[in-house]
C-alpha positions in Angstrom: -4.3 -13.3 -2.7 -4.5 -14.1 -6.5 -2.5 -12.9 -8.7 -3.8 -9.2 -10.9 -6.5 -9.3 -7.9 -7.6 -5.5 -6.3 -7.8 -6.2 -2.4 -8.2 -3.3 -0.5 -5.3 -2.9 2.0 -6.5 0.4 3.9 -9.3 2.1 5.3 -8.0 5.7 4.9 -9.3 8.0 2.6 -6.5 9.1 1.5 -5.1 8.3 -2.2 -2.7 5.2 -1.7 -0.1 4.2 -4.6 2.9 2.6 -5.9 2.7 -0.8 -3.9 5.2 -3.2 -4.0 5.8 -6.5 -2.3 8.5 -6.7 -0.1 11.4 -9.4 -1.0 9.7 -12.3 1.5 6.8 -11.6 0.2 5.2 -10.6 3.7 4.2 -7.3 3.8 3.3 -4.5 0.9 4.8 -1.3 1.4 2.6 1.7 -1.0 2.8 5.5 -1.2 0.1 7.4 0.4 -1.0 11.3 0.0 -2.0 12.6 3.8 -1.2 16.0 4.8 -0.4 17.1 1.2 2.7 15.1 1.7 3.7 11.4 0.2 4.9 9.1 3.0 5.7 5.4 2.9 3.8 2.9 4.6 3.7 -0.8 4.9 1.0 -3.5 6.1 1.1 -5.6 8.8 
């Protein structure tokens, strides 16, 4: 992935935020709005 580039990372509809890489650079953990409630979430 480059750089500043959008990629999207889910398929919910839900509104996903905040993402961050994790320190190995592996996985992307992000914010997402389900259920009225914010909950953390990482990729794969």
């Amino acid at each position: 992935m480059r750089r500043f580039s959008r990629v999207r990372l889910t398929q919910h509809p839900a509104g996903d935020m905040a993402p961050v890489w994790s320190a190995d650079g592996q996985r992307v953990f992000y914010l997402s709005r389900r259920n009225m409630r914010y909950t953390l979430y990482a990729t794969a």
